[in-house]
C-alpha positions as CSV (number, residue, x, y, z in Angstrom):
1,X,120.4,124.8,99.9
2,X,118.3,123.0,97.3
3,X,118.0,120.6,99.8
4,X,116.5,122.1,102.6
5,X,114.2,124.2,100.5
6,X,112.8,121.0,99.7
7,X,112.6,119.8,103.1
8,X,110.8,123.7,104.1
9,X,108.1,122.9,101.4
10,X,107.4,119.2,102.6
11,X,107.6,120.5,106.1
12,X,104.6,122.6,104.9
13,X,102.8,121.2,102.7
14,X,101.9,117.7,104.2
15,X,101.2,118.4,107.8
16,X,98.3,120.5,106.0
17,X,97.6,117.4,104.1
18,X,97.5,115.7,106.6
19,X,95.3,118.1,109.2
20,X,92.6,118.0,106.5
21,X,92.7,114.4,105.1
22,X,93.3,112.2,108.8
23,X,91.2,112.4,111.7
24,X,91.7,115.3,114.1
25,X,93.4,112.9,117.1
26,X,96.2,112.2,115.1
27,X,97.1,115.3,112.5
28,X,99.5,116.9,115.2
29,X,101.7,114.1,115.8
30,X,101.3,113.3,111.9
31,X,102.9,116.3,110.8
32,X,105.8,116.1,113.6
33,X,106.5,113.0,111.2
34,X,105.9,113.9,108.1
35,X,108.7,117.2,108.8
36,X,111.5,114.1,109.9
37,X,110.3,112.0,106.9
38,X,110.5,115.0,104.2
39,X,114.1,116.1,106.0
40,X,115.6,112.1,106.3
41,X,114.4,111.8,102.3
42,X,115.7,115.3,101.0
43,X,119.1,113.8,102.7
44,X,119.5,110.6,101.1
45,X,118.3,112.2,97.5
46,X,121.2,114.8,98.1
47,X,124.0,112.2,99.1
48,X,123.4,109.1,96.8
49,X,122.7,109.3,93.3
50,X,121.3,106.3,91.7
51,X,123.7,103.5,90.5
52,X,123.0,101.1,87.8
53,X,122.2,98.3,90.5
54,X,120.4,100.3,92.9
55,X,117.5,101.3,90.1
56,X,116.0,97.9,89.7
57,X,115.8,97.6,93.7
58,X,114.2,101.0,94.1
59,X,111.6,100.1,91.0
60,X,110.7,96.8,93.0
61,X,110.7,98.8,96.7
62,X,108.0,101.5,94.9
63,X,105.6,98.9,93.6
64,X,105.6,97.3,97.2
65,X,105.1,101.2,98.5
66,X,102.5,101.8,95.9
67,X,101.1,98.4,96.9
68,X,101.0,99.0,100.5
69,X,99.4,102.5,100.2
70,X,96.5,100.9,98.1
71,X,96.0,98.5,101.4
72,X,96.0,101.0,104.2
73,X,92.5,102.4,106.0
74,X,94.1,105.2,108.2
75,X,95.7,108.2,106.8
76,X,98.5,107.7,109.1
77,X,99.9,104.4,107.5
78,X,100.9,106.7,104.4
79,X,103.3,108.3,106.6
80,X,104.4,104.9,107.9
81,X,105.3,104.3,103.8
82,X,106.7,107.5,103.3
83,X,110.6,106.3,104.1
84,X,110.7,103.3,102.2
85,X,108.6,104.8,99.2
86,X,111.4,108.3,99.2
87,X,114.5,105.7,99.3
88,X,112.9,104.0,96.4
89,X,112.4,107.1,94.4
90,X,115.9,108.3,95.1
91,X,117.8,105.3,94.5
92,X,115.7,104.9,91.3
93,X,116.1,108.2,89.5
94,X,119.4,109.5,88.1
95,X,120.0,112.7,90.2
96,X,122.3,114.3,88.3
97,X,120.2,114.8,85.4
98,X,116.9,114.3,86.8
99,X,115.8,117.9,86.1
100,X,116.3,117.3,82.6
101,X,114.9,114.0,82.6
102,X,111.3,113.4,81.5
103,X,111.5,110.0,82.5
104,X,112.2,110.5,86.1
105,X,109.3,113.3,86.2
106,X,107.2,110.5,84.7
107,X,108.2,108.2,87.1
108,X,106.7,110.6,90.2
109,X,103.5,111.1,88.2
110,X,102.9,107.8,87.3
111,X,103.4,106.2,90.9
112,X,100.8,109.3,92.2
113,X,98.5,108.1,89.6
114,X,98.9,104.8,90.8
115,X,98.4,105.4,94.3
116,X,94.7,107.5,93.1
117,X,93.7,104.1,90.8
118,X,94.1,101.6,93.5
119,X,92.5,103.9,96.3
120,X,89.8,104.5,94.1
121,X,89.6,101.0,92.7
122,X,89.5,99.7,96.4
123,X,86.5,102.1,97.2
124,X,88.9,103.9,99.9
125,X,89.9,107.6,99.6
126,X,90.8,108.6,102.6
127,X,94.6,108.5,102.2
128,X,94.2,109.2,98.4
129,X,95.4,112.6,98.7
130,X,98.4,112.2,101.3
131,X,99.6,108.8,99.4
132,X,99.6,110.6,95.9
133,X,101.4,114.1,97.9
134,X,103.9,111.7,99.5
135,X,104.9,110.4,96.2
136,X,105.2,114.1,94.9
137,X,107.1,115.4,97.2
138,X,109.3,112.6,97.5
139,X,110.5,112.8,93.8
140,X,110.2,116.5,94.0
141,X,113.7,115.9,96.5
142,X,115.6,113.5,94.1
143,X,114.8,115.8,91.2
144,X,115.7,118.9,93.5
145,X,119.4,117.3,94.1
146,X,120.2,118.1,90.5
147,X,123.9,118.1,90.7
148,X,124.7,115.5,94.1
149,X,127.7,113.3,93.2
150,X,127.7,110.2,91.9
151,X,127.0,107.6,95.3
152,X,128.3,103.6,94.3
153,X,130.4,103.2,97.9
154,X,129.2,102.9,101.2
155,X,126.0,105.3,100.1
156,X,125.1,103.2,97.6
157,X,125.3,99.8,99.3
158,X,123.3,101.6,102.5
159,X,120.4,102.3,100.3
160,X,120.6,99.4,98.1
161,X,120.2,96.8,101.9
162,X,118.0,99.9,103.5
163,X,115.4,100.3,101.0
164,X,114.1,96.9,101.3
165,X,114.2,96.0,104.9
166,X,112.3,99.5,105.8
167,X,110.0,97.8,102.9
168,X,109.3,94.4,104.6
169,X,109.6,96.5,108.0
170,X,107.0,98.7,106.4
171,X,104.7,95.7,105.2
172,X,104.8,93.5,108.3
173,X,103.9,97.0,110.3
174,X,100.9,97.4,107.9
175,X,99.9,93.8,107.7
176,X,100.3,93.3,111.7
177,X,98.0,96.6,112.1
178,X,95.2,97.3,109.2
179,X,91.9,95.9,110.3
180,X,91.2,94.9,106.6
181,X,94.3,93.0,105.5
182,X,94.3,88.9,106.2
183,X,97.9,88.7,105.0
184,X,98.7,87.4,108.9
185,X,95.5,85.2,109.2
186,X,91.9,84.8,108.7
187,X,90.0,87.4,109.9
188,X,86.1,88.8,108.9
189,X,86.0,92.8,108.4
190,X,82.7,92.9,106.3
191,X,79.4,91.2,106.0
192,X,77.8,90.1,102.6
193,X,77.3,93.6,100.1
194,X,74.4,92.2,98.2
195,X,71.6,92.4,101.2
196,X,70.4,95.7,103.3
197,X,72.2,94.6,106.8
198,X,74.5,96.0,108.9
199,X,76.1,95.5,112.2
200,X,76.9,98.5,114.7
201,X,79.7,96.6,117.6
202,X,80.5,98.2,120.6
203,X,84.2,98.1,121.9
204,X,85.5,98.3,125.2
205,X,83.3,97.7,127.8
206,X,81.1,96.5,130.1
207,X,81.1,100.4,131.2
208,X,78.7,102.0,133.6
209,X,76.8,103.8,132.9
210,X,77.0,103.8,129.5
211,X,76.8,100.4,128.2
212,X,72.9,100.2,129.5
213,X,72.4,103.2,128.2
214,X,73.5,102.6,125.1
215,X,71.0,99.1,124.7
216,X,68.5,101.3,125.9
217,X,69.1,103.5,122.8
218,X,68.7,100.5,120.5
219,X,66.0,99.2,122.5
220,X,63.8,102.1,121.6
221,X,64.9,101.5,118.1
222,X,64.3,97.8,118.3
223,X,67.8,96.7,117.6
224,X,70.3,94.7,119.1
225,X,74.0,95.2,118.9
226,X,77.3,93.4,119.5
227,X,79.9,94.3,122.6
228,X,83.0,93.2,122.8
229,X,83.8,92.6,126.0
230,X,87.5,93.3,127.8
231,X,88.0,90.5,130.2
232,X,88.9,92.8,133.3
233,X,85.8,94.9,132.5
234,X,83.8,91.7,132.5
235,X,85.5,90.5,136.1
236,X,84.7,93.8,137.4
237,X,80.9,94.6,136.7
238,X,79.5,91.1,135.1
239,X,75.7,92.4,136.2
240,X,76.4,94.7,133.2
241,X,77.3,92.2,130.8
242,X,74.3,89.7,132.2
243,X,72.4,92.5,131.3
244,X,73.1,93.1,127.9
245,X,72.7,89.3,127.4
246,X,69.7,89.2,128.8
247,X,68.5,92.0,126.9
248,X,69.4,89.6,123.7
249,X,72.5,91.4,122.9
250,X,75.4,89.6,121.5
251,X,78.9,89.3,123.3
252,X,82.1,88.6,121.9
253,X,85.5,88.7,123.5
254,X,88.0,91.6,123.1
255,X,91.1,90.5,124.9
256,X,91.7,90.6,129.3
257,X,93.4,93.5,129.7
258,X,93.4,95.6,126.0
259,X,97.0,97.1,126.3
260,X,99.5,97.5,123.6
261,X,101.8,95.3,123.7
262,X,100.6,91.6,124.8
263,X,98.9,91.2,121.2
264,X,102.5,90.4,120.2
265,X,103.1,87.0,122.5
266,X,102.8,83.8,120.1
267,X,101.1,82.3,122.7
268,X,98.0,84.8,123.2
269,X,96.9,84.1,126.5
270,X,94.4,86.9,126.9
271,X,92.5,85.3,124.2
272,X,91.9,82.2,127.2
273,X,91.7,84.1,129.9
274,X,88.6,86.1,128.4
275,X,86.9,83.0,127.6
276,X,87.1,81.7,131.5
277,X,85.8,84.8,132.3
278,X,83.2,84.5,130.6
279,X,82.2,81.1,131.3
280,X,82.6,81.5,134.9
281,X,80.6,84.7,135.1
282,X,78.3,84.4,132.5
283,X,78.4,80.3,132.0
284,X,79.3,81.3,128.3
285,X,81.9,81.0,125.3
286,X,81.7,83.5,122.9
287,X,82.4,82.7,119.2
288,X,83.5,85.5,118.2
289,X,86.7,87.4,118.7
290,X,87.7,91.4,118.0
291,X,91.4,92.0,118.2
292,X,92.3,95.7,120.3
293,X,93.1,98.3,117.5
294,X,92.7,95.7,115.1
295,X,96.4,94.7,115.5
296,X,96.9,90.7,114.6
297,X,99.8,88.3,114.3
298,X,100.1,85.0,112.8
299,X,100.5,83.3,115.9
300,X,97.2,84.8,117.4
301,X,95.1,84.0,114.5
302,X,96.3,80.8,114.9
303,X,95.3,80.6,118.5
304,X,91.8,81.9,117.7
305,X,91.6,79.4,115.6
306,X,92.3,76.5,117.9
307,X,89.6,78.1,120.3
308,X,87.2,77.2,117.3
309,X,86.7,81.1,117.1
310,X,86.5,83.9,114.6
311,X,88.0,87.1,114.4
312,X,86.3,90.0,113.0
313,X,87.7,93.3,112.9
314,X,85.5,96.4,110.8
315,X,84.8,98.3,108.0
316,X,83.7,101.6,109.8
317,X,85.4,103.5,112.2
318,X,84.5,107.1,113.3
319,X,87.2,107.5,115.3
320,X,84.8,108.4,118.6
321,X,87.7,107.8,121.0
322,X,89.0,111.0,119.6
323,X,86.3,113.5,119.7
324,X,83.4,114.9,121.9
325,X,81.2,115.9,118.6
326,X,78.3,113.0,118.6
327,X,77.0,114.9,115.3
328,X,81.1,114.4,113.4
329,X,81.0,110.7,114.6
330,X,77.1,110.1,113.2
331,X,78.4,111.6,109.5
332,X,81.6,109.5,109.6
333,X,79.4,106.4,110.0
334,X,77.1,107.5,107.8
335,X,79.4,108.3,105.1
336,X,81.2,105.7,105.1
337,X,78.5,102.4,105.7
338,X,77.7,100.4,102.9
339,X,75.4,97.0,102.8
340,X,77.2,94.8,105.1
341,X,79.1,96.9,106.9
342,X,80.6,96.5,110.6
343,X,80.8,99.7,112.6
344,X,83.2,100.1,115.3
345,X,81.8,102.0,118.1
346,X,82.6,102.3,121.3
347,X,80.5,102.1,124.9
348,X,84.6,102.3,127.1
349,X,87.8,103.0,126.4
350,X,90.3,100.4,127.2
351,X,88.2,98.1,129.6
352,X,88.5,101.0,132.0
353,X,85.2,101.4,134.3
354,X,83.8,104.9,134.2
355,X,85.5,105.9,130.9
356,X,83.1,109.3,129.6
357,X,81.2,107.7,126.4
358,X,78.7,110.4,126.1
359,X,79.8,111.1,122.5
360,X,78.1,107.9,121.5
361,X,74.9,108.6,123.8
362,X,74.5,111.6,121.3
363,X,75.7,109.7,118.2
364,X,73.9,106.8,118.3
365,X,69.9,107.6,117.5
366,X,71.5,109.9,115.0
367,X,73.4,106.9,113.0
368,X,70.1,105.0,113.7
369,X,67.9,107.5,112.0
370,X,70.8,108.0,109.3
371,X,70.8,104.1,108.9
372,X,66.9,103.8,108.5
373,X,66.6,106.9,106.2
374,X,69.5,104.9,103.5
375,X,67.7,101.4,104.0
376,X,69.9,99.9,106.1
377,X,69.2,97.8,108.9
378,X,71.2,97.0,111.8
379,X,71.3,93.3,113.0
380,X,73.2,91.3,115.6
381,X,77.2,90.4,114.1
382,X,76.4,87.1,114.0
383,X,73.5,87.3,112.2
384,X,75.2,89.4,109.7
385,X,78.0,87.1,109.1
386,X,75.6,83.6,109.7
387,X,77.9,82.0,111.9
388,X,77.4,80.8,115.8
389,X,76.6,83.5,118.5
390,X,78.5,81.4,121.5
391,X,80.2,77.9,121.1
392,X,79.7,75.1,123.3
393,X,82.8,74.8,125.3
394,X,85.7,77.4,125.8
């Protein structure tokens, strides 16, 4: 009963956590999660308590967890940590006296403390509060088990082989996926702090009409942006794309077809493929290179790299696939930008032609004006990052 009292609080209390602190797109299926992640840790904190070898492997699987929180920029990757950081816990702390134990209470509070330090140390707080909850209510269901039997047979050696591998699962998931981390190759998320320059990138496109519309924003404003370009979108309307160049925009390439899964072959071809288009449409080879979703391998970096390419990811994301409100994607930007920031924008959804990007038509002078009133001036990405705007040869 303890048990799924437990899991009834959890099954509360973090989908609200997670409705407040995460961007609206995702805070349904977030709390579907969080409910299965609160249930699957209230069980194993019921049916194994900790054995003398298990404690030393959940201390090392919380520091990765506590690690791994401190590196993620979306709420929703401190529900991807949730598992492995509630094994840890469990197969850590002494269940059968953990309610008189001030040690294992300490143990909770000091790993939410953590999880506040390094978020705040890293100048990110956006999953502060659902990291530091995660790590509450995960010791709150070992301590909760009180009197669960002692676990040291098949229990024990389950937890003791499962807590690390959803760890390095966890990790690889995180690395692969977080547009900031270069664990899996070098990538560029951020321009030089110490100057008053910015870049604002546009994802997705060429789109009609919104593309042009969107340089004849920063036209008025006498700016010039950065589009990544999706190779099928190029294929389809490259009078767009001429345009943009012409109008002394800078292009980059952003994969052929932008789907989910190919950004997992070793090989990469898209990354090739985009660069033919581009030099037989536009008689050009972009330098740089944006990864969709920001998900990267080893094996593509690598592959950019042979190209003689970079790949730059962001800083800034207003999540403007996800909403209609021009004004909510405006004060995301605009809370969040800092000297040398990239912003992720974007002008089409998917490299699919006639995509609805009005949200950005009503965004965009705003962030301009917000950008001008702070100092902040927006310039071409590779001016920003003083590297080559095309190379040349594909």
């Amino acid at each position: 009963m303890r048990g799924i009292a437990t899991a009834g609080i959890g099954a509360v209390v973090l989908p609200a956590v997670a409705i407040m602190g995460a961007p609206v797109h995702g805070a349904i299926w977030q709390a579907v999660v969080a409910v299965f992640v609160t249930a699957a840790i209230t069980a194993a904190a019921l049916r194994v308590a900790a054995a003398w070898y298990l404690r030393p492997i959940g201390i090392a699987v919380a520091g990765v967890s506590c690690w791994l929180l401190a590196q993620v920029s979306y709420p929703v990757g401190a529900w991807l940590i949730a598992p492995a950081l509630g094994l840890a816990i469990a197969s850590s702390t002494d269940v059968r006296g953990a309610r008189r134990s001030p040690a294992s209470l300490g143990l909770v509070a000091g790993a939410a403390l953590l999880i506040v330090a390094a978020r705040w140390a890293a100048g990110r707080d956006a999953a502060m509060a659902s990291g530091a909850l995660i790590v509450a209510v995960s010791g709150a269901a070992a301590l909760v088990a009180g009197r669960a039997p002692a676990g040291t047979g098949r229990g024990g050696r389950l937890l003791a082989v499962g807590g690390p591998i959803v760890a390095l699962v966890t990790a690889a998931y995180i690395g692969a996926t977080t547009p900031s981390v270069t664990w899996f190759g070098s990538l560029i998320h951020h321009g030089p702090r110490g100057g008053d320059e910015v870049a604002l990138t546009f994802d997705d496109g060429p789109n009609p009409p919104y593309s042009l519309q969107i340089s004849a924003i920063l036209d008025r404003y006498g700016v010039k942006g950065t589009f990544f370009t999706v190779g099928k979108a190029l294929v389809a309307r490259p009078d767009i794309s001429k345009s943009l160049m012409d109008d002394g925009h800078l292009l980059g390439n952003h994969s052929y077809n932008h789907d989910a899964f190919r950004w997992l072959d070793p090989r990469y071809p898209e990354l090739g493929e985009t660069q033919a288009a581009f030099k037989r449409t536009l008689g050009v080879c972009p330098a740089l290179y944006r990864p969709p979703h920001g998900s990267h391998t080893p094996f593509m970096a690598n592959v950019v790299a042979d190209h003689g390419m970079k790949m730059v990811t962001w800083d800034v994301s207003a999540a403007d696939w996800a909403t209609s409100d021009g004004a909510l994607v405006a004060k995301r930007v605009l809370d969040r930008v800092k000297p040398g920031s990239i912003i992720l924008l974007h002008d089409g959804i998917d490299g699919n032609i006639g995509a609805d990007r009005t949200v950005i038509l009503r965004a965009l002078p705003l962030i301009l004006d917000g950008l001008r009133a702070r100092g902040l001036k927006p310039v071409r990405l590779d001016k920003l990052l003083g590297t080559s705007a095309y190379l040349t040869s594909c």
